[in-house]
C-alpha angles and dihedrals in degrees: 000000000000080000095068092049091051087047090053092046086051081046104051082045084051098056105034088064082048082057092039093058093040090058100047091051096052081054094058096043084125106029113128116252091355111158109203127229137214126199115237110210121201129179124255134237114304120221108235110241098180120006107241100253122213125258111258128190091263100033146046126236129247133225115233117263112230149175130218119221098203143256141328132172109258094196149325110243126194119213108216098187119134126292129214104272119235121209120231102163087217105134090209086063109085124181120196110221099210139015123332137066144232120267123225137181125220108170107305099339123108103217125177124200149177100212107096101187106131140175137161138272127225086269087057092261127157106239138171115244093273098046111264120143115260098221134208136118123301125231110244110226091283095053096259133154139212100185083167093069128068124304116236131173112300114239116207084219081214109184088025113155111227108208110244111255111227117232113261102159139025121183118202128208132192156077130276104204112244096211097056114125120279115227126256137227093208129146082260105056114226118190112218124242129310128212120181131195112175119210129194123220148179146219138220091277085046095248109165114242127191127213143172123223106202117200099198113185110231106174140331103329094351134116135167114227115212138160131216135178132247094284085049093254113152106252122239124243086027110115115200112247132220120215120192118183131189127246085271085059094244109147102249104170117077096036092200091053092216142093126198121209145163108216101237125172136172094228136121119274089010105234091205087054089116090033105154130217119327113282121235103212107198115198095164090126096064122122152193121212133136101269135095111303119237145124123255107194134353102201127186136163113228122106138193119236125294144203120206109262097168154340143225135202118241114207085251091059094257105161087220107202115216113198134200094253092060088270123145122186129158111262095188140322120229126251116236131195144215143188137185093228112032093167079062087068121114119232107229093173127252091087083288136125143204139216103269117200082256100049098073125228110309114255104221117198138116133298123270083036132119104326095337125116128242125244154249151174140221093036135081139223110237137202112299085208106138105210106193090054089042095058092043082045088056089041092058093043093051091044093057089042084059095043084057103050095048080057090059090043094054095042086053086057099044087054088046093061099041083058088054092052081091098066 
């Protein structure tokens, strides 16, 4: 009698931590990145009544007779599969579609989380809520990245100056209309027709410098390519090109379709004095054809000093600069992780987890790689709580608390009556 008190008492535990769990998982319905959990029961040891006997030839066997001696919770699971993403469009939140986990740095702790809500420290680092360091690999001053060496804390290198980049190479597009007007000797004299693009570059200190490329007809398909500065001075070091093109209006002379030059000039102060390297101009996609004349796109590849303005996240993870002169670089790429056993994880608060003995060693890479999800930013990770399984969960375990109370309550009254056989 005194058994099925004791198993009611293992059941109400029982249930109470099934409570317990179910609670704390309605808490944390929108808590960022929260995994929930669910209690497995199992029974106890039974104690053996009758041992089971053996079938003979005159006789059957018999099963053992025993008694169970109630519950006990086997375990508390957690369930990592996706939640519903939120967008935030704060370019600082990141969700991982997919397994793995942030990693993150608190003294001398290794942490890994879900929830993907950063912001900076005072040092321009990227941190969780509560501080911890959000890790990956840093760019080196190229862009470049090792992902094959250890990870550290990402800086957000705000206020950087990004060196200018001096202009090496300009391409030109466009068509020259075949059917513009030749020049003629006269008298008087006509000049043939005239077609400008005009094309900004920039030297070794970044300084802006304006030019004008003029396409001058000379003859049946035939122009004369120059370049002048912003007062319309023909600049020095810059020979005068001839094109010549067929009857299809492919360009045929010159035959590489390209000039190099170093702006040079005699005046004081000198504005090429921190001219770069020589610039390589292609103009092997001109045309002419008879259609209006005109240049699509001078594009060339120098740039003035920047400062980071922003960033964006790749899918890989790649932290992508972008500067106030156009410029992007990589700034950094995070670091994900991922177990074999992620249930194995130990909970250590602040929606954050650390390596158990039966997790296995985290395997640290990029996003997108092995079995690890892709990324994304501007967006969170929520709460995977089911609440409409959470309230029938606290229904059920109520239900059984109350199961197990009403077993006390009606052994209290079976040894009630066996004292009152006295009387």
């Amino acid at each position: 009698m005194l058994r099925s008190m004791f198993s009611a008492v293992a059941g109400l535990k029982a249930h109470q931590t099934k409570l317990d769990v179910t609670g704390n998982n309605i808490a944390n319905v929108n808590t960022v990145g929260y995994k929930t959990q669910s209690v497995v029961f199992q029974d106890t040891l039974s104690q053996l009544v009758r041992a089971a006997s053996a079938p003979t030839e005159d006789t059957g066997g018999t099963n053992p007779t025993q008694v169970g001696l109630g519950v006990k919770v086997a375990g508390v699971t957690t369930n990592f599969g996706q939640g519903s993403t939120q967008n935030t469009g704060r370019v600082e939140d990141f969700i991982i579609n997919g397994d793995g986990f942030f990693v993150t740095a608190q003294g001398n702790n290794q942490l890994f989380t879900r929830a993907g809500s950063m912001t900076y420290d005072g040092t321009g680092h990227l941190v969780t809520p509560d501080g911890a360091l959000l890790q990956g690999w840093t760019a080196d001053a190229n862009g470049k990245i090792d992902t094959s060496g250890p990870i550290d804390s990402l800086t957000m290198p705000f206020g950087q100056i990004l060196p200018p980049v001096p202009t090496s190479t300009n391409a030109i597009k466009g068509n020259l209309n075949a059917s513009a007007a030749n020049p003629i000797v006269g008298p008087p004299a006509v000049p043939g027709a005239v077609v400008t693009s005009v094309v900004d570059m920039f030297d070794k200190q970044g300084n802006k410098l304006t030019f004008t490329y003029s396409f001058t007809k000379t003859g049946p398909n035939a122009w004369t390519m120059s370049m002048n500065d912003s007062t319309g001075t023909a600049v020095g070091g810059f020979t005068p090109v001839n094109l010549t093109f067929d009857a299809t209006g492919k360009l045929t002379a010159p035959a590489s379709g390209t000039t190099t030059f170093t702006a040079t000039s005699a005046a004081t102060p000198n504005p090429y004095a921190n001219w770069g390297t020589p610039v390589v101009v292609d103009f092997s996609k001109m045309t002419q054809f008879s259609e209006k004349s005109g240049v699509d796109s001078t594009v060339q590849n120098g740039m003035t000093t920047g400062t980071l303005q922003s960033f964006g996240l790749t899918d890989d993870g790649v932290l992508q600069g972008t500067y106030s002169n156009g410029q992007t670089k990589a700034l950094g790429q995070l670091a994900i992780a991922s177990f074999n056993n992620p249930g194995g994880l130990v909970k250590s608060g602040a929606s954050s987890f650390k390596s158990g003995d039966n997790s296995g060693q985290p395997l640290i890479g990029i996003g997108g790689s092995g079995s690890r999800g892709t990324l994304a930013s501007g967006s969170l990770e929520m709460s995977n709580v089911d609440l409409a399984e959470e309230f029938t969960g606290l229904i059920i375990a109520q239900r059984g608390f109350q199961a197990n109370s009403r077993v006390i309550t009606t052994s209290d009254e079976i040894l009630q009556e066996l004292v009152q056989l006295k009387r």
